[in-house]
KOLGUKOL-317067 format. One record per residue (C-alpha): x, y, z; residue in three letters. Coordinates in pm, whole numbers, plus 50000, padded with zeros to 5 digits. Example, Ala and Ser with C-alpha at 12.3 -4.5 7.8 and 13.67 -1.06 7.14 Angstrom:
2
512304955050780Ala 513674989450714Ser 
% end
This chain:
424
575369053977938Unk 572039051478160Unk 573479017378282Unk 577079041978435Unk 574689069778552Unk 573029043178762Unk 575779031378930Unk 577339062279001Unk 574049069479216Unk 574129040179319Unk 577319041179418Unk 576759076879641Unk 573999061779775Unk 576019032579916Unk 578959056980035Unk 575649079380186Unk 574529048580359Unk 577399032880508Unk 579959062880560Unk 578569092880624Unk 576419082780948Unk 580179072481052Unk 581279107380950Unk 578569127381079Unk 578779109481456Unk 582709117081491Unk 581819153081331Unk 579019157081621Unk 581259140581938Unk 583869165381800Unk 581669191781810Unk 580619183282134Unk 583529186882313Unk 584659216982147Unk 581609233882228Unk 582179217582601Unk 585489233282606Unk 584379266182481Unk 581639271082766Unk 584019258083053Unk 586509285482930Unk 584129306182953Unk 581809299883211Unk 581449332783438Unk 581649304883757Unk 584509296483630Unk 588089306883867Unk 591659309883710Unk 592789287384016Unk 591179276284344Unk 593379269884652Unk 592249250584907Unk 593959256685265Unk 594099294985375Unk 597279290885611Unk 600579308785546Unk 601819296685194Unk 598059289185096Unk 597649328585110Unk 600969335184976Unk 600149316984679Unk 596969335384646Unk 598559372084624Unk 601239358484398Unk 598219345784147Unk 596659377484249Unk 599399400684135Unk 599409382683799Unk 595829394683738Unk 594499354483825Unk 590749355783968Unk 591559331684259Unk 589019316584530Unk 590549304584851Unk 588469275085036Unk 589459272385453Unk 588269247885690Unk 587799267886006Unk 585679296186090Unk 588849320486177Unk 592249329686005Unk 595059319686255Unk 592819294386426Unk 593729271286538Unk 597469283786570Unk 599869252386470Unk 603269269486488Unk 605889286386693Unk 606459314186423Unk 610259314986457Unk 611239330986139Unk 614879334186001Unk 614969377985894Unk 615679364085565Unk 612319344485532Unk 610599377685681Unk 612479396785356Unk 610759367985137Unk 607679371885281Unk 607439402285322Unk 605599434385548Unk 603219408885696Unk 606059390085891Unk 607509425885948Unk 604779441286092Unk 603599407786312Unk 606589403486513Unk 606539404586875Unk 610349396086968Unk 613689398686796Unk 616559366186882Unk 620139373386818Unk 621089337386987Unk 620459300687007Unk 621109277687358Unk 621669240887320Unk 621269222687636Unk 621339185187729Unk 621729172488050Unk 623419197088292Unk 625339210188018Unk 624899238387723Unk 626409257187469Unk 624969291187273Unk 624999301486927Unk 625199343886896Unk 625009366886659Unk 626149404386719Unk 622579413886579Unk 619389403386585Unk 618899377386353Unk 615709359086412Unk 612119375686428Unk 609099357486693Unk 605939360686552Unk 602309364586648Unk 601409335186377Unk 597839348386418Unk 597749384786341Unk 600409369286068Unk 598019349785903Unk 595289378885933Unk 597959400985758Unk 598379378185468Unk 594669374785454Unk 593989411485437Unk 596699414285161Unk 595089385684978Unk 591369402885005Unk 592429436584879Unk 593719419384562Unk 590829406884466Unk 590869372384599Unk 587549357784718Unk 588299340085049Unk 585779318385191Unk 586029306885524Unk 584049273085695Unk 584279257785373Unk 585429219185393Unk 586319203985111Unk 585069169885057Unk 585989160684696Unk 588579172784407Unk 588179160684063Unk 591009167083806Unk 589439170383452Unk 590839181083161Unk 590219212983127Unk 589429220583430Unk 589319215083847Unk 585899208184005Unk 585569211084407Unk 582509199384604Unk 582599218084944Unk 578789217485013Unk 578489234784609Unk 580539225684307Unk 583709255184253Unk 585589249783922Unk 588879263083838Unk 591339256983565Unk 593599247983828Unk 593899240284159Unk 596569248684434Unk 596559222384751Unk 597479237185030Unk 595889218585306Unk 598739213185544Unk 599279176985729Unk 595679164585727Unk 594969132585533Unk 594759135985189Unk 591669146484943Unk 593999139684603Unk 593499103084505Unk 597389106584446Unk 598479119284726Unk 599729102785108Unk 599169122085400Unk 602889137685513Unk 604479115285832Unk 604669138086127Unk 604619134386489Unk 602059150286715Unk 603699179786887Unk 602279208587160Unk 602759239687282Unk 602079259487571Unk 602009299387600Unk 603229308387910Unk 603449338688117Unk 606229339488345Unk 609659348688425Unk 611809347688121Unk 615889349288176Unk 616929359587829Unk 614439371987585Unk 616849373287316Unk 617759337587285Unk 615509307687207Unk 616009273587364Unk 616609241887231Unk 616489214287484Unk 616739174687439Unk 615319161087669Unk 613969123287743Unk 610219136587750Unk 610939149587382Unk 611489118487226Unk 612679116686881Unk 612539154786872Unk 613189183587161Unk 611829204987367Unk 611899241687283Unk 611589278287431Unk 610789307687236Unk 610269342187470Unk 607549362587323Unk 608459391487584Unk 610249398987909Unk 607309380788075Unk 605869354487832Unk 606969326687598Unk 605979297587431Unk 607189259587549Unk 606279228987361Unk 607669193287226Unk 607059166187026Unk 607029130687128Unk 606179105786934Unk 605049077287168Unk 603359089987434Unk 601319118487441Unk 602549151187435Unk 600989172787679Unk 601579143987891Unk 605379143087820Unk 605389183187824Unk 603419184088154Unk 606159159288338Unk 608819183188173Unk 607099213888367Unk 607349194988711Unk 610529182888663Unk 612149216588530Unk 610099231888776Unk 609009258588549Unk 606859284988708Unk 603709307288505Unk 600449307988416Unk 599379289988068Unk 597339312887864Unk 596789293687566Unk 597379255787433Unk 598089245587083Unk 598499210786975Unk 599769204886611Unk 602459182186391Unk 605639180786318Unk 606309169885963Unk 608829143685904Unk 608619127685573Unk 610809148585348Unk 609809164785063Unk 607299149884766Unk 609859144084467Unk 607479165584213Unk 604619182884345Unk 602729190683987Unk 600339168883857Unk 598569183083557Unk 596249205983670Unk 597209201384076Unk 599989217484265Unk 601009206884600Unk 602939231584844Unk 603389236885214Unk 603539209085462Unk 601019186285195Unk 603849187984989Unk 606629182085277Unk 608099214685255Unk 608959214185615Unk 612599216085791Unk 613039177685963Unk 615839190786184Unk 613409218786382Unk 610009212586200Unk 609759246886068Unk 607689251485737Unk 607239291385683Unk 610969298685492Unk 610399267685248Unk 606149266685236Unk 606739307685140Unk 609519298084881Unk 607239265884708Unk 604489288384713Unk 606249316784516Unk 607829291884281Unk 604379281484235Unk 602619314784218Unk 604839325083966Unk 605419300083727Unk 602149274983753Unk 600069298783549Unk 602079305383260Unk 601979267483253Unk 598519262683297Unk 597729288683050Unk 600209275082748Unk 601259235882867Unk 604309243882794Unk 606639212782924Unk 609769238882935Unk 608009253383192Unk 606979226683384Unk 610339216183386Unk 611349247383546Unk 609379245283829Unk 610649211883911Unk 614069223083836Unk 613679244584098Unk 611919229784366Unk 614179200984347Unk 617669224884356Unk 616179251384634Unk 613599231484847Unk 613949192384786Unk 617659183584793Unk 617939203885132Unk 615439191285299Unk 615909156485204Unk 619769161085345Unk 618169176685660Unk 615669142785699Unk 618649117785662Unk 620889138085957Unk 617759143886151Unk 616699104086158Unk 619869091186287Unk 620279122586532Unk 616839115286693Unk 616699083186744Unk 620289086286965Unk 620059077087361Unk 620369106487580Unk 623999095587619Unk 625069094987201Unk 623269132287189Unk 625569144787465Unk 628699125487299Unk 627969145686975Unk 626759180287102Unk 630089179987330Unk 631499170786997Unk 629819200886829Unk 630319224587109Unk 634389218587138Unk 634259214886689Unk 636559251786574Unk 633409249086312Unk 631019263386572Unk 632409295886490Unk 632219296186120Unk 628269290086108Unk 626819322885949Unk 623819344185980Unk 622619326285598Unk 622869289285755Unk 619949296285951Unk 617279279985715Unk 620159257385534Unk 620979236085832Unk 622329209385633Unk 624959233885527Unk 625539233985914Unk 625779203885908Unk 628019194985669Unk 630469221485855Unk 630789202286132Unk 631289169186001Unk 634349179885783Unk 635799194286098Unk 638529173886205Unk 638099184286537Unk 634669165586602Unk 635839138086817Unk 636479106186736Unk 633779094986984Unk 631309114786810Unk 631899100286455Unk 631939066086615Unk 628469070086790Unk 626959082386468Unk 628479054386254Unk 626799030786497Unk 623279045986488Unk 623289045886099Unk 624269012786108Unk 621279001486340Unk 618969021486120Unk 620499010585777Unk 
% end
């Protein structure tokens, strides 16, 4: 009996020795990183979601956090909202519906019609009402700013970020100081990437000049191709009865170059008040733009028409897809979820735009002479007069109009079908 009693200490003494130590260190690492979660949860520094880019649908995605009680903090580059201004702000009415009173109340013109020209010839799309607001993108942006502020979001302006790190359970950003967040919204437009993940969207460099002159119609915008454009156009938006705004793309020479020689040679009169130079995004949209804790909207994540290079109508809709459902997912992980906002950004934003890239590559990269062979096509097509007020952000559903019309010409069908095949 005193023989079993010692080796049933001995025994414990052995399983003390060997297993416990074992035991105890998982127990303690365990420990560790519940107690590490714990504080990061609640850690008073600690934001429901940081966004980093305070344009348009980096502020839209900041009141739609906002209005689902989200402590957000916005991190901007520059020193002012608006500045510098990167786009025309020609806004479809329904996009101003979607946005909202800050598109509303920062328009300065109202378009009811559309002018195509090329060459010495030109057609016009019109509307019996207005169906297109201008805006002053800067007072825009200041409006959406405002909004942003009086929901409670902390905005913080000549703050560049340097570094993002995805952990976890949480987002850290070094922008001079360390900002964490449970999530993180990346909204930084076209400049090169800070997600190890993520490519810089293709774009060409584009400008635009605000003029005040003489303007012939202030109800209709102008789209012009034009040699000096290349691989894009040159547009006109009238601001007023006496100003508008002129610009291009070109991308391979430079464009106030190109735009310049397009002044003397149209021999457009007025006094420039104000240059902005900027991109046009070409890329297409990303195929998923969630990644864990990261969401990417806006022109980072492509979100950008290819056919005119306007972002605001799909940024504004990515960024409410996003500001909706990217909490709820951050807050349970629930995969159904996720799916969703795939689902959708894939059925509302990707598939169009993608459709809108593929027209928009072989149309651009037409000689002078193939564009006027399909816009005389277009123009003399009995589908001109079926688009619709609702087309104006779809343009692939324009599109797709006129190339089931039978009456695009046979020319025009053929000069298409040999650009695709050079660029196959």
């Amino acid at each position: 009996m005193i023989l079993k009693k010692h080796s049933k200490k001995h025994a414990l003494l052995v399983l003390q020795a060997y297993l416990f130590p074992s035991l105890n260190r998982f127990l303690q690492r365990l420990l560790a990183s519940f107690l590490l979660f714990i504080k990061d949860i609640s850690n008073n520094n600690m934001h429901d979601f940081i966004v980093v880019g305070a344009g348009p649908t980096g502020l839209y995605a900041s009141i739609e956090l906002a209005k689902r009680n989200n402590h957000v903090l916005v991190l901007e580059e520059d020193k002012r909202i608006g500045i510098p201004r990167h786009c025309t702000g020609v806004i479809s009415y329904e996009a101003a519906k979607l946005i909202g009173n800050s598109a509303f109340n920062s328009a300065v013109n109202k378009i009811n019609s559309a002018i195509f020209k090329y060459g010495k010839k030109s057609f016009e799309i019109s509307f019996p009402s207005e169906t297109t607001l201008i805006l002053d993108r800067i007072k825009f942006e200041e409006l959406l700013f405002e909004e942003s502020e009086k929901l409670g979001n902390e905005i913080i302006l000549a703050k560049r970020v340097k570094r993002i790190r995805s952990l976890k359970y949480k987002v850290i950003v070094d922008a001079d100081k360390e900002y964490e967040a449970k999530a993180l919204i990346y909204a930084a437009g076209s400049k090169p990437s800070l997600l190890d993940f993520l490519k810089a969207p293709v774009s060409i460099p584009a400008i635009q000049y605000e003029i005040e002159g003489e303007v012939e119609n202030d109800k209709s915008v102008e789209i012009i191709f034009s040699n000096e454009a290349k691989n894009f156009f040159v547009w006109k938006a009238p601001t007023s009865s006496n100003s508008f705004l002129l610009g291009l793309a070109n991308s391979e020479i430079s464009p106030k170059k190109a735009l310049d020689k397009y002044i003397e040679k149209s021999a457009i009169k007025g006094k420039i008040r104000a240059i902005y130079s900027g991109k046009i995004i070409i890329s297409g949209a990303l195929e998923r733009n969630v990644f864990q804790n990261i969401a990417i909207i806006g022109d980072s994540a492509g979100h950008v028409k290819p056919t005119t290079g306007g972002g605001l109508f799909f940024g504004i809709l990515g960024a409410k897809i996003i500001g909706s459902l990217f909490p709820y997912y951050i807050e349970n992980k629930n995969n159904n979820i996720l799916k969703k906002i795939i689902h959708l950004n894939r059925k509302f934003i990707n598939e169009r735009i993608n459709r809108m890239k593929k027209f928009s590559k072989i149309f651009f990269s037409l000689s002078e002479k193939q564009k006027e062979i399909i816009l005389d096509s277009l123009f003399k097509s009995g589908a001109i007069k079926e688009i619709s007020i609702d087309m104006q952000d779809f343009h692939e559903n324009v599109i797709s109009l006129f190339l089931k019309d039978l009456s695009l010409s046979y020319k025009g069908i053929l000069s298409l079908i040999e650009t695709y095949l050079e660029h196959a």
